[in-house]
PATIZA-827366 format. One record per residue (C-alpha): residue number from 1; residue in one letter; x, y, z. Coordinates in Angstrom, 2 decimals, decimal comma. Layout:
// PATIZA-827366
PT   n res       u       v       w
PT NUM   A       X       Y       Z
...
//
This chain:
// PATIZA-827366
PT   n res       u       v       w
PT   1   X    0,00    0,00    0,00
PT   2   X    1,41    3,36   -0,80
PT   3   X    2,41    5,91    1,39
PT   4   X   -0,66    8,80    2,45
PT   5   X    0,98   12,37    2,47
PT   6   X   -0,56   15,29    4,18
PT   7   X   -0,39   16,58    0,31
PT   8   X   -2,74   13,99   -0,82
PT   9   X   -4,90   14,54    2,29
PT  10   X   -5,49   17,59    1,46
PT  11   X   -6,60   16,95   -2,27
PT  12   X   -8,79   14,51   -1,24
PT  13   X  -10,72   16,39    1,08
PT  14   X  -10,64   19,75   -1,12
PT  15   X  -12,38   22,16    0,23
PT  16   X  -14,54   21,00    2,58
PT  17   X  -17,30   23,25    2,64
PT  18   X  -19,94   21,58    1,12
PT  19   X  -18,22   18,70    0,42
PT  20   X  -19,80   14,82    1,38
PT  21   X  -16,76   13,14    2,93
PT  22   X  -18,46   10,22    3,11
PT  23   X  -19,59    9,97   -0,31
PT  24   X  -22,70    8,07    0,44
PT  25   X  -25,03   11,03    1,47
PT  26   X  -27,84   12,28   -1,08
PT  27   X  -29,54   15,50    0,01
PT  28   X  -32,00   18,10   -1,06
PT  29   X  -32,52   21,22    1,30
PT  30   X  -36,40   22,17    1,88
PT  31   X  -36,17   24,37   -1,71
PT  32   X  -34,24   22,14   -3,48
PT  33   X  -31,01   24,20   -2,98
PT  34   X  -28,83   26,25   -0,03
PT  35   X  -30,14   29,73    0,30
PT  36   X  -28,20   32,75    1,14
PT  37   X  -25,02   33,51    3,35
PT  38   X  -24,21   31,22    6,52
PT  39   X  -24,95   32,60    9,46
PT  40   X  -23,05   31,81   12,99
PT  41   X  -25,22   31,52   15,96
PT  42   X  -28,57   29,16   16,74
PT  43   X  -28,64   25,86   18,30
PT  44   X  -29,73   22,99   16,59
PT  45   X  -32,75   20,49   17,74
PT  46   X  -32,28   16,75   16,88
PT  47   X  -34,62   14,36   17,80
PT  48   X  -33,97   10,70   17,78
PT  49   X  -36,20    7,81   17,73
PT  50   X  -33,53    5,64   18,51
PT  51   X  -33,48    3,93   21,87
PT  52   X  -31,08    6,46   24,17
PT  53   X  -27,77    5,42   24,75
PT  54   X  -26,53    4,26   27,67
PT  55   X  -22,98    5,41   27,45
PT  56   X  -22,02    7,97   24,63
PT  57   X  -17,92    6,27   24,45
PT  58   X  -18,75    4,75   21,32
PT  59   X  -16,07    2,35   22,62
PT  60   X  -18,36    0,65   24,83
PT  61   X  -20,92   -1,52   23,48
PT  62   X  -20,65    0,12   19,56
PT  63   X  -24,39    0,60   18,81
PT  64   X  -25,38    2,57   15,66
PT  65   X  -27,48    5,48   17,75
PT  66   X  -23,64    6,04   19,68
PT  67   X  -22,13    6,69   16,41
PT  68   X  -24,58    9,13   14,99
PT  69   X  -24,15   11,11   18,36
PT  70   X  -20,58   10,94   19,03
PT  71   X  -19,67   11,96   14,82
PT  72   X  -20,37   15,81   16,59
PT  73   X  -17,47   15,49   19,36
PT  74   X  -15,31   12,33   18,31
PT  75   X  -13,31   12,09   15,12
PT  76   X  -10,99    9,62   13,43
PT  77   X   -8,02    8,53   12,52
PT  78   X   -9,23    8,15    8,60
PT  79   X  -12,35    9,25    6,77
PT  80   X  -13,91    7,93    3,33
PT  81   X  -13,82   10,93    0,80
PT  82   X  -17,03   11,43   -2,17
PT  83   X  -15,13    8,41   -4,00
PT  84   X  -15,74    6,08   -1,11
PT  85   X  -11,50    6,15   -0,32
PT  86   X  -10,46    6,05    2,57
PT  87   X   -8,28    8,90    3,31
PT  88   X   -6,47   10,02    6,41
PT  89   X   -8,33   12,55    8,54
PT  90   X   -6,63   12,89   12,50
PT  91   X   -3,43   10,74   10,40
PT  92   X   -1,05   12,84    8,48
PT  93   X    0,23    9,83    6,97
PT  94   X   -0,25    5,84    6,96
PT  95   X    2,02    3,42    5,59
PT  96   X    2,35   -0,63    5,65
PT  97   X    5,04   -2,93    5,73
PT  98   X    5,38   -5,26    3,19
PT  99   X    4,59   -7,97    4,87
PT 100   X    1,41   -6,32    6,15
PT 101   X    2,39   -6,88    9,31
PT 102   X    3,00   -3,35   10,55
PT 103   X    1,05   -0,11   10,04
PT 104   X    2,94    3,03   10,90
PT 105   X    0,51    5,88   11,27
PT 106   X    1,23    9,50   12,15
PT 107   X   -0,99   11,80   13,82
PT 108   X   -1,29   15,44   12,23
PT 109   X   -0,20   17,76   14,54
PT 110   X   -1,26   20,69   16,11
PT 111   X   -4,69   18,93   17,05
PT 112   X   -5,67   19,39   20,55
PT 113   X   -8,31   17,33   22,85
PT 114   X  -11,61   19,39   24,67
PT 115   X   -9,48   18,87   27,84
PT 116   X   -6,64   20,71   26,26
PT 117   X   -4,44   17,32   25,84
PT 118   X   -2,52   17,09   22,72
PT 119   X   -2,89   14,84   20,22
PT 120   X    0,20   12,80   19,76
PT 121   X    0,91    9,27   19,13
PT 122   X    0,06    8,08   22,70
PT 123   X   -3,48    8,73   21,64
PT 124   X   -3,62    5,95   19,07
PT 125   X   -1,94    3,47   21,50
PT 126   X   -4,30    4,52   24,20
PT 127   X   -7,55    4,35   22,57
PT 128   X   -6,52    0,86   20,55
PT 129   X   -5,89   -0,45   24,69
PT 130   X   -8,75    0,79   25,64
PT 131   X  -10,78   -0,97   22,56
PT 132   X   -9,22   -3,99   23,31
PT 133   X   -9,83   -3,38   27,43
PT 134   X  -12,19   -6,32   28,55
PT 135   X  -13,50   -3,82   30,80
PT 136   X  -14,89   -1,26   28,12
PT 137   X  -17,19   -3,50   27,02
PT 138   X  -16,54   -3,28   23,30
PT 139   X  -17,79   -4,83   20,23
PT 140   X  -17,80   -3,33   16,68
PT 141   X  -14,62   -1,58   17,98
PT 142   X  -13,12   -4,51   19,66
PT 143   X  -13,60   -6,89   16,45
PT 144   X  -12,44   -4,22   14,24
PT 145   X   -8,78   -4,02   15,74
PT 146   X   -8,16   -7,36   17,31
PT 147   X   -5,60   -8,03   15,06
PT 148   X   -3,54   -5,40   16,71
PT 149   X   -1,02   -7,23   18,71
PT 150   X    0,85   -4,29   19,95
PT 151   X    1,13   -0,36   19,78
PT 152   X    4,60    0,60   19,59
PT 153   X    5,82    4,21   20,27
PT 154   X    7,93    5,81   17,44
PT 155   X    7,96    9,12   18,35
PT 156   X    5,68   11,96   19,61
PT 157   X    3,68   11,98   16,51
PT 158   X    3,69    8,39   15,21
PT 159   X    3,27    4,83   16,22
PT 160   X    3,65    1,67   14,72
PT 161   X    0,35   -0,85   14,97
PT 162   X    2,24   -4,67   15,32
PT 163   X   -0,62   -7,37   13,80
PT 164   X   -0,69  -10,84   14,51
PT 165   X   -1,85  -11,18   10,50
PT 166   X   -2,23   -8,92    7,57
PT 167   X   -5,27   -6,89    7,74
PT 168   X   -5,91   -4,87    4,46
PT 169   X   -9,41   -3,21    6,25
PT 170   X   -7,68   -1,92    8,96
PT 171   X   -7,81    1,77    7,77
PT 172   X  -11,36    1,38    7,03
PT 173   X  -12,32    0,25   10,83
PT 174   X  -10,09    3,18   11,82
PT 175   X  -12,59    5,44    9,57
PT 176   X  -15,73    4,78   12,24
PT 177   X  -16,92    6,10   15,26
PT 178   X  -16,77    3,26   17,23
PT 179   X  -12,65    3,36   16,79
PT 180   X  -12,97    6,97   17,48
PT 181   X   -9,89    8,46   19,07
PT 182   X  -10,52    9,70   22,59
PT 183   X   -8,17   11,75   25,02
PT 184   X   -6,06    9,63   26,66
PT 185   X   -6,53   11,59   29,77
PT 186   X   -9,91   10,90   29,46
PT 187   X   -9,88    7,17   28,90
PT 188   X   -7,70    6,77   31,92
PT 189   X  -11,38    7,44   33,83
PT 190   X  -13,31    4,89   35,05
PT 191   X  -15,85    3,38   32,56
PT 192   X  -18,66    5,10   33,58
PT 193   X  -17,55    8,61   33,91
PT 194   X  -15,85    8,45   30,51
PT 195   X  -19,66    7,29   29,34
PT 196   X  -21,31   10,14   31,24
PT 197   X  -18,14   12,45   29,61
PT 198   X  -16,31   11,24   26,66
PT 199   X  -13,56   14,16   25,51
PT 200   X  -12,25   13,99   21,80
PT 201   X  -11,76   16,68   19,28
PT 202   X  -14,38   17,79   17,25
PT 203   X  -16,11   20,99   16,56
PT 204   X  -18,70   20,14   18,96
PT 205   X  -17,83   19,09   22,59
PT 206   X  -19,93   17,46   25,39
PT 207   X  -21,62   19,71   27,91
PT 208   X  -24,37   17,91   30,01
PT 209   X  -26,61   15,07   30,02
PT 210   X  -30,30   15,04   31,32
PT 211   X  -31,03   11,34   31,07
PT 212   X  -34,04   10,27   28,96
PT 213   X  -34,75   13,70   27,82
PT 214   X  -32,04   15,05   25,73
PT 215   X  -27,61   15,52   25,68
PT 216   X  -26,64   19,17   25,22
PT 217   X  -23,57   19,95   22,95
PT 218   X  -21,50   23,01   22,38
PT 219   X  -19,56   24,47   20,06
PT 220   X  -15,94   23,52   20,68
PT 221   X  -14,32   27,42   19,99
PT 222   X  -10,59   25,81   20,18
PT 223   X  -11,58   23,30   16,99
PT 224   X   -8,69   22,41   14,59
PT 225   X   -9,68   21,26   11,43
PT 226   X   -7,30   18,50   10,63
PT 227   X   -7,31   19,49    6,57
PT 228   X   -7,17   22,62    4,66
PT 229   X  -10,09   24,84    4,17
PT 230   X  -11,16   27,79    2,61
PT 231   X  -13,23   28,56    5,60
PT 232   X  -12,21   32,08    7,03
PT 233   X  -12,74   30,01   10,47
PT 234   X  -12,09   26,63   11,96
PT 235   X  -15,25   26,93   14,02
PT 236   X  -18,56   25,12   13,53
PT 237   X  -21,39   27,54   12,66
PT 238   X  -23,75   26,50   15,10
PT 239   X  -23,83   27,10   18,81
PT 240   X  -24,39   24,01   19,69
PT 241   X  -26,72   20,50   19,76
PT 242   X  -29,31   19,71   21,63
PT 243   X  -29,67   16,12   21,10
PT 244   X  -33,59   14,93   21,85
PT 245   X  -34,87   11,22   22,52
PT 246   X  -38,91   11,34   21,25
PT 247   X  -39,05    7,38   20,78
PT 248   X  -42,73    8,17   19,03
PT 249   X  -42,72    8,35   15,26
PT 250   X  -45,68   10,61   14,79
PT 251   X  -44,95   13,18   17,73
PT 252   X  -41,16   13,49   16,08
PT 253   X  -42,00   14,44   13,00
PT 254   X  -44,95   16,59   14,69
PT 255   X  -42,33   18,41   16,53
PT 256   X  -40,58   19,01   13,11
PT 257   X  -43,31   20,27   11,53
PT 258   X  -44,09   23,02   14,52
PT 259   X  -40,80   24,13   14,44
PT 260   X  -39,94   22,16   17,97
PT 261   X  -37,22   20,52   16,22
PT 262   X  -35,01   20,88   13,01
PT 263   X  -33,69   17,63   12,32
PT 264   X  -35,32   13,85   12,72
PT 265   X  -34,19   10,58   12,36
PT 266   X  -35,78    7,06   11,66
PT 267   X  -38,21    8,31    9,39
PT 268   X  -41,05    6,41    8,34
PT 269   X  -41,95    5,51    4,42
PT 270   X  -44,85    7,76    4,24
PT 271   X  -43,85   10,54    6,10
PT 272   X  -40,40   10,60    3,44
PT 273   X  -43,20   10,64    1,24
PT 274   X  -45,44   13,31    2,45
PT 275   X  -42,53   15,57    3,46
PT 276   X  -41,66   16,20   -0,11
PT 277   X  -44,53   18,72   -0,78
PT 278   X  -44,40   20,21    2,85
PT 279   X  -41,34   22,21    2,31
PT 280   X  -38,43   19,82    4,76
PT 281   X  -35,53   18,74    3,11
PT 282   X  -34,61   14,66    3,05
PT 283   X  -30,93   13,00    3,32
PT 284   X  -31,24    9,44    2,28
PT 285   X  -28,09    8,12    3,31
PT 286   X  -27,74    4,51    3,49
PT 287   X  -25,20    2,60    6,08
PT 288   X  -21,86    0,78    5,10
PT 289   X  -21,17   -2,41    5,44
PT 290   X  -24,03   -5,08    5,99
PT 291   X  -27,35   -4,89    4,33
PT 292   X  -30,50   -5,28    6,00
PT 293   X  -31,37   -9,00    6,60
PT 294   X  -32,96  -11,96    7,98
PT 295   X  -30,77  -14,51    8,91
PT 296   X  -31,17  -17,81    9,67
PT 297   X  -30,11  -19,53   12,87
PT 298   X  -28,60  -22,56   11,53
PT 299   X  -27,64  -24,08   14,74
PT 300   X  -30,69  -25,49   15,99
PT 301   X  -34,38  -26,76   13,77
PT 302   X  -35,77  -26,69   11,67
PT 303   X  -33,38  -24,33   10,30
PT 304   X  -30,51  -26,55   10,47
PT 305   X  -31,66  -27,99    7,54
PT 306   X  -30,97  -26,11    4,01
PT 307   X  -34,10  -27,51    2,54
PT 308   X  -36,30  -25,88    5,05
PT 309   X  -34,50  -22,66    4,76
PT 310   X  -35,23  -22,19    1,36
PT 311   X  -38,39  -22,79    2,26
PT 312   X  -39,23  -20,31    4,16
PT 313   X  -37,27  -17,92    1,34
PT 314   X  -39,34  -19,09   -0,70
PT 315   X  -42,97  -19,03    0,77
PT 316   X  -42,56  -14,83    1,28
PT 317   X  -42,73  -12,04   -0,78
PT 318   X  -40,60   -9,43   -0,15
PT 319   X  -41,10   -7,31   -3,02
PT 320   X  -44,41   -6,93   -2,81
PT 321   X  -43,85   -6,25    0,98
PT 322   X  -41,18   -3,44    0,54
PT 323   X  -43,40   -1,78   -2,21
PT 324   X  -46,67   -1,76   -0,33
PT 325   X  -44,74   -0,76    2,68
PT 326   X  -41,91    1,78    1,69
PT 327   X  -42,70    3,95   -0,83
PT 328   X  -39,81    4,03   -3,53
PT 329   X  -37,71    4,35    0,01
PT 330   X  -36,18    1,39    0,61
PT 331   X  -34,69   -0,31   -2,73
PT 332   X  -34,76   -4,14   -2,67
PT 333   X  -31,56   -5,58   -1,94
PT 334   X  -30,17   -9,15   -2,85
PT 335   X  -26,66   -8,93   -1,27
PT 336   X  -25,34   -9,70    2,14
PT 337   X  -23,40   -5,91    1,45
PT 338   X  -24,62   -2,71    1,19
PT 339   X  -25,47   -1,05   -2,19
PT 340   X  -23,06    1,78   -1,10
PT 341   X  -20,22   -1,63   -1,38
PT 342   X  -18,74   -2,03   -4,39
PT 343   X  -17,76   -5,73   -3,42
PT 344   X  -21,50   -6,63   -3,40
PT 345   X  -22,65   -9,65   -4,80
PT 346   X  -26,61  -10,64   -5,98
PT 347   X  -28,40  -13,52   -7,40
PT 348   X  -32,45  -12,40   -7,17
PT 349   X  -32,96  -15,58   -8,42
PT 350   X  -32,23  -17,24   -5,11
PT 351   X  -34,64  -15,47   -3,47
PT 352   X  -37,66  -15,16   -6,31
PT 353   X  -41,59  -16,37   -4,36
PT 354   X  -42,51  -19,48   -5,38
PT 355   X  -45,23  -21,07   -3,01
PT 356   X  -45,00  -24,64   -5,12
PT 357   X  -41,46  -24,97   -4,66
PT 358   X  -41,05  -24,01   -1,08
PT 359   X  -44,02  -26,76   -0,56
PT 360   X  -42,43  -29,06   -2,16
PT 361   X  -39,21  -28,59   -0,58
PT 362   X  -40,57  -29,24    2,64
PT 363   X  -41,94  -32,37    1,74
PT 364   X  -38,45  -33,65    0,73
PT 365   X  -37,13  -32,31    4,07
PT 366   X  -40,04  -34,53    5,77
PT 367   X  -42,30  -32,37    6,81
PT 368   X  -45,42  -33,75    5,35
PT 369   X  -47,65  -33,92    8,10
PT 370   X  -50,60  -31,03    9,46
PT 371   X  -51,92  -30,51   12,92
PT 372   X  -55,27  -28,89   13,20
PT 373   X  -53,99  -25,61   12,48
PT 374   X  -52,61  -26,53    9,43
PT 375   X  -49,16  -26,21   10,62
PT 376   X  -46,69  -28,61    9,30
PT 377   X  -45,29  -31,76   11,92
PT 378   X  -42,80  -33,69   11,41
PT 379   X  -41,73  -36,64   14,47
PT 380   X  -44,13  -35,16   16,37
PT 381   X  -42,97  -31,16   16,21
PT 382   X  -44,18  -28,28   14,83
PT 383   X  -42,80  -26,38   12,30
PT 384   X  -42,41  -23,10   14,91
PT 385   X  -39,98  -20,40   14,05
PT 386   X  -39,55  -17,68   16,86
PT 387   X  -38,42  -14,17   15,49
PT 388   X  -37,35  -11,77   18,36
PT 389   X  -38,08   -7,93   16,58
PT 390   X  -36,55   -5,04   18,41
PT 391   X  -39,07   -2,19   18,66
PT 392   X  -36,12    0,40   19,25
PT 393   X  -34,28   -0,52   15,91
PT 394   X  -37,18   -1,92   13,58
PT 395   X  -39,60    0,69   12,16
PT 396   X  -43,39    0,39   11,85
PT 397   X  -43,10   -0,22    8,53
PT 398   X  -40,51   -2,73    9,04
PT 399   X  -42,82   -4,90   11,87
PT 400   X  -45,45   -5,03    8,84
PT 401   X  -43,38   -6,28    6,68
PT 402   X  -42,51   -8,85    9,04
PT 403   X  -46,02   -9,77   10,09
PT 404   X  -46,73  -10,57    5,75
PT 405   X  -43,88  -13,19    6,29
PT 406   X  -45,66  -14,10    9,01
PT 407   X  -49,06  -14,51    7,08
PT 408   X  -47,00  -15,63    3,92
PT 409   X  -45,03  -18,50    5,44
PT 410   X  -48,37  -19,79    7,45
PT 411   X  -49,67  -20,81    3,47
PT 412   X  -46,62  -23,51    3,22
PT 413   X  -47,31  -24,51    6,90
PT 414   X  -45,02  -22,13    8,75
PT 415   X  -46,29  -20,78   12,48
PT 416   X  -44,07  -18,04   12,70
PT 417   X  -44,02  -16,02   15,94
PT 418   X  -42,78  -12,51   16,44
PT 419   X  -42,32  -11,07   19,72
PT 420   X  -41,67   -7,46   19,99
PT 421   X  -39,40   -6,59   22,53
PT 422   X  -37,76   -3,68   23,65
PT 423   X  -33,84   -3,48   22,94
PT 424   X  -32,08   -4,73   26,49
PT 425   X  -34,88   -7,74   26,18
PT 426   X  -33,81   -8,26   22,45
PT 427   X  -30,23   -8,52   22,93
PT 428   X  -30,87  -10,34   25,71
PT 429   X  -32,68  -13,25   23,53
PT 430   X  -29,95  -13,18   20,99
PT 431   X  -27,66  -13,92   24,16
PT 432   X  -29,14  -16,60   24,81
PT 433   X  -30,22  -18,01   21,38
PT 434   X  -33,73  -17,92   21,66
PT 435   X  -34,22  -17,29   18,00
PT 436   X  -34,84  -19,22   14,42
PT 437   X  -34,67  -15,71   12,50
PT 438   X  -34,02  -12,19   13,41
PT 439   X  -33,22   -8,90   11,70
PT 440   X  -30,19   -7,83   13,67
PT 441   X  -28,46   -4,67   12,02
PT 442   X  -24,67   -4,18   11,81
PT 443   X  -23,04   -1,40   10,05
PT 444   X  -19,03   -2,29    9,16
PT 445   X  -17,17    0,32    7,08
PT 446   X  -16,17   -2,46    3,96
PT 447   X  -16,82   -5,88    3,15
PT 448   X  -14,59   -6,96    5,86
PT 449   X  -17,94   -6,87    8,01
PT 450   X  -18,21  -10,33    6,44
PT 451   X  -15,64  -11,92    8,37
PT 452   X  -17,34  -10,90   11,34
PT 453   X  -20,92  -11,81   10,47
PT 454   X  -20,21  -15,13    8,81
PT 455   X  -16,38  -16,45   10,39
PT 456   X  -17,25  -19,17   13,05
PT 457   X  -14,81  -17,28   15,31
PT 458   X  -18,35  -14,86   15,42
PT 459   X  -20,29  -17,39   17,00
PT 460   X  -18,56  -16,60   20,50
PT 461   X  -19,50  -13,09   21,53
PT 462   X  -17,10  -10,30   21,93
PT 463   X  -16,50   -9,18   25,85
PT 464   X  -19,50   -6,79   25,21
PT 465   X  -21,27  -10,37   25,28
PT 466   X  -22,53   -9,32   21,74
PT 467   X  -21,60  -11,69   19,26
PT 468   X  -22,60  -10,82   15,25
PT 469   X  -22,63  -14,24   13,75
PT 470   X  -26,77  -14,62   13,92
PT 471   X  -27,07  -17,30   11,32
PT 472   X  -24,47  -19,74   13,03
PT 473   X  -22,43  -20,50   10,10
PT 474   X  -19,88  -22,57   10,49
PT 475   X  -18,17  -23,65    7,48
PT 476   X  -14,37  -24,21    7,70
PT 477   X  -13,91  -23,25    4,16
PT 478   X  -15,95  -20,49    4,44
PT 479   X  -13,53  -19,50    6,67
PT 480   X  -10,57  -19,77    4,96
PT 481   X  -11,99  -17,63    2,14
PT 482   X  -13,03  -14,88    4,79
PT 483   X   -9,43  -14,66    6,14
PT 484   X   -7,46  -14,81    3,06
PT 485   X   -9,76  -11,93    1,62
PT 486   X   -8,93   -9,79    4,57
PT 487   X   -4,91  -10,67    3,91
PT 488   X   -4,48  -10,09    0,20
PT 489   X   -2,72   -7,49   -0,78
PT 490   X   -4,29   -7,54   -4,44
PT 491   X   -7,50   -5,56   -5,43
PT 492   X   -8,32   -8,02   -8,22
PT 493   X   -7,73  -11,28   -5,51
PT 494   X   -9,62   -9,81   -2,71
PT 495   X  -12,69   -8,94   -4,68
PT 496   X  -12,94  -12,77   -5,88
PT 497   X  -12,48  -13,62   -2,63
PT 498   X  -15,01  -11,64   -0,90
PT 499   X  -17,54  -12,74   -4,20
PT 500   X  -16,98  -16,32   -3,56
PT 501   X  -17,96  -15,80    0,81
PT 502   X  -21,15  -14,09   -0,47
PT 503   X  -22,08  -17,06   -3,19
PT 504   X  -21,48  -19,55   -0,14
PT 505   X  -23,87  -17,70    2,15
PT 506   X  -26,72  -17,23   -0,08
PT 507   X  -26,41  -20,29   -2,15
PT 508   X  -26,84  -22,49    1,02
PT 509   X  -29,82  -19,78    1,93
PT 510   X  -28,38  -18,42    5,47
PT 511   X  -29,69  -14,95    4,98
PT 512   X  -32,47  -13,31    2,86
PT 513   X  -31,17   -9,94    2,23
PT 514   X  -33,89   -7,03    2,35
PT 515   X  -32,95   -3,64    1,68
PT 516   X  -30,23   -1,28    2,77
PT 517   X  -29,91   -0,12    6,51
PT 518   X  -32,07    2,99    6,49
PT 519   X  -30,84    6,39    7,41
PT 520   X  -33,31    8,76    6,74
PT 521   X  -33,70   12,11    8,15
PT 522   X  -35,86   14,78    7,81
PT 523   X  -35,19   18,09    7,98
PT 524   X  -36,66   21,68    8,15
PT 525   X  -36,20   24,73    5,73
PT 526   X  -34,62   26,29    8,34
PT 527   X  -31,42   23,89    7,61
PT 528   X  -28,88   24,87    5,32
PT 529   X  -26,00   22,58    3,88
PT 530   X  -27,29   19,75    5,39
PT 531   X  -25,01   16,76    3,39
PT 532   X  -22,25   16,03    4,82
PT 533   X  -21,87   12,39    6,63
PT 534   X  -18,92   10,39    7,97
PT 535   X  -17,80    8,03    7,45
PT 536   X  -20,51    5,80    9,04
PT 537   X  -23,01    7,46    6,87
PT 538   X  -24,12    9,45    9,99
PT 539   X  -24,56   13,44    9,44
PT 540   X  -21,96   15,89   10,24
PT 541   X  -23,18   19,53   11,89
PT 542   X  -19,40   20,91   10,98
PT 543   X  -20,78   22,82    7,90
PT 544   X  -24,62   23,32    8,67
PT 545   X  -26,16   26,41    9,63
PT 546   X  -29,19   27,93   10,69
PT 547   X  -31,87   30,48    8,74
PT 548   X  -32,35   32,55   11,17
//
């Protein structure tokens, strides 16, 4: 991999004013374009329908709704520019030995934490520590640097990363939020206070807390843009965040409407829809890594067997679901990656309704036999699936979707059963494997979220006690494939590789791919430059100001 000057930095990023980082953003303001001057001064209302976080370290735990939040305060080592190329961002530079073994990264300097701590190259070997700390509590941050044997010192500014194998994603799980990089000061804390507290650099810093009600942000006036800028000022436009929890759909977008709020998140099909001719803007700006999905828990019947699998594939319309449902919202998807992946692979015809064939396929896998409520039997069971559905993380729209597979699949002699639960009792029933299918999101910068979806090493949680492998595969070769994808140093090789995981997974029916993970926010006229997103696909409030 070639060296990453601060010179190329600085093309990449251009200027930044207006400019998508991530790439994978698609925005219209409330008139259809930016209107006049921007304007300093105003704080800015967000309201989330997202379950409240816990802890906002993005370290601990590594749930989506932490990301979104911590984009305003944290940043990262690397970035993704409008290309989708990951670029350095709190790096100068980046460079890896040939053997892959060793990544030598350099901070840029000048860059200085909210607690006034300098950013240097203890940083990086601090925060990787702290990822890898059993007592943080980590999981998409955890799994995305456990190659990382050892941080070694080089000098103030730089430090090499030591791997116990080649890792070719590494930059790219250096790019998200949940690998954020954290004052080292701060991190020494315990747990809890650094949750209540975390300190990083971005334009917006942390200021108080008022549990299930809202977190209050302020402008951070000693902000450092890492790149060049033709901004006449480092400093973020707005005041600050206020940062709501309204967990109802309807009153959110009610409060947007009044003028209570400015931005909202998780919105619903027909809102998106009805918002077009009410004057608020819409960013449509789909997650990385993993698509939305039902997986399969292979582990354990009746899904254990391939033939009933397809089965239940087969038996369900999704298309017809998704365009009753969504609206034009929420394009079908038939990959295990995100459309915003250019490593995705599809076959629709894997996944095409066919009520004949799915019956027929579970009369070769034996289950010939009804009970009085028409539901299949075979050796004396029924043919009961269990589908845990997390009312924090799966939108109305979403639950109806599920309940057609639930009326579809009863035709072929399905009873499928969805409990809705809220998110502590969801995770909680993934814990403990009470499942046959669930719809568990994960959002990976790069294919590389493969290996930890689908590598049997997945199948033993992470010390958060999360563990991402929901469809139990276990398939040696499978594998193999995963790990040599993630070592190759060749474009052409790794692509092949990462093609050939996908064909396993969906050929033996594992996972029936939906649409994209959502991220759809609304927006009022007020609003201007609303666009830019990190890495993560989660808006940035650097740029944005207010109408006022």
């Amino acid at each position: 991999m070639p060296k990453l000057s601060s010179h190329l930095k600085i093309l990449a990023t251009a200027v930044l004013g207006g400019l998508a980082l991530a790439g994978c953003g698609n925005s219209d303001s409330a008139d259809g374009e930016t209107t006049g001057e921007p304007q300093s001064g105003g704080t800015l209302t967000y309201a989330s329908g997202d379950a409240e976080p816990d802890c906002l370290d993005p370290h601990y735990g590594g749930n989506y709704p932490q990301g979104l939040i911590a984009t305003q305060y944290l940043e990262t080592l690397f970035t993704k520019d409008e290309d989708g190329q990951t670029i350095p961002w709190l790096a100068e530079t980046s460079e890896v030995s040939d053997d892959g073994l060793t990544h030598t990264i350099s901070v840029t300097d000048g860059i200085t934490f909210h607690d006034d701590t300098p950013l240097t190259s203890e940083a990086i070997k601090a925060n990787i520590e702290h990822l890898q700390d059993p007592e943080t509590a980590s999981s998409t941050g955890f799994l995305a640097v456990e190659k990382v044997e050892e941080v070694e010192i080089v000098d103030e500014l730089t430090a090499d990363l030591h791997l116990s194998a080649p890792d070719n994603a590494l930059e790219e799980s250096l790019s998200m939020h949940w690998t954020a990089i954290q004052s080292p000061e701060a991190l020494a804390r315990d747990v809890q206070e650094n949750c209540a507290d975390p300190v990083g650099t971005g334009p917006f810093m942390f200021d108080s807390w008022e549990r299930e009600q809202q977190v209050n942000l302020v402008r951070n006036d000693d902000y450092v843009l890492p790149v060049e800028s033709d901004r006449e000022t480092d400093q973020a436009y707005l005041d600050g965040i206020t940062w709501r929890m309204i967990p109802e759909a309807a009153t959110r977008y009610a409060a947007l409407q009044s003028g209570e709020v400015d931005v909202i998140d998780n919105a619903q099909p027909d809102t998106i829809q009805s918002a077009e001719d009410a004057n608020i803007g819409h960013l449509d700006s789909p997650r990385p890594g993993a698509a939305n999905r039902l997986e399969l828990n292979s582990s354990q019947a009746p899904f254990d067997d391939v033939l009933v699998r397809e089965a239940f594939m087969r038996s369900v319309d999704v298309d017809g679901g998704i365009e009753a449902l969504y609206f034009d919202t929420a394009p079908r998807s038939h990959s295990l990656l995100s459309s915003v992946e250019p490593l995705g692979y599809s076959d629709e015809s894997l996944f095409t309704q066919d009520v004949e064939q799915a019956n027929e396929l579970l009369d070769d896998a034996g289950w010939t036999e009804r009970d009085d409520d028409d539901v299949r039997m075979k050796d004396g069971e029924r043919l009961e699936i269990v589908m845990p559905v997390s009312t924090n993380q799966s939108v109305p729209a979403e639950q109806s979707l599920f309940e057609q597979f639930q009326s579809q699949s009863a035709e072929v002699g399905f009873d499928m059963q969805i409990n809705l639960l809220d998110l502590s009792s969801w995770y909680a029933a993934l814990g403990e494997h009470n499942y046959d299918l669930v719809s568990a999101p994960y959002t990976k910068v790069g294919p590389s979220v493969l290996r930890i979806l689908y590598h049997s090493d997945s199948i033993e949680p992470a010390p958060s006690g999360y563990f991402a492998n929901n469809a139990q595969v276990d398939i040696p070769e499978l594998d193999e494939t995963l790990v040599q994808a993630e070592e190759t140093t060749d474009d052409d090789e790794r692509a092949e590789l990462y093609e050939q995981a996908q064909r396993t997974v969906l050929e033996d029916h594992y996972v029936l791919p939906l649409y994209d993970q959502q991220n759809h926010f609304l927006y009022s006229a007020d609003v201007q430059n609303m666009g830019d997103t990190s890495a993560i696909a989660a808006p940035e409030y650097y740029n944005v100001w207010l109408d006022q």
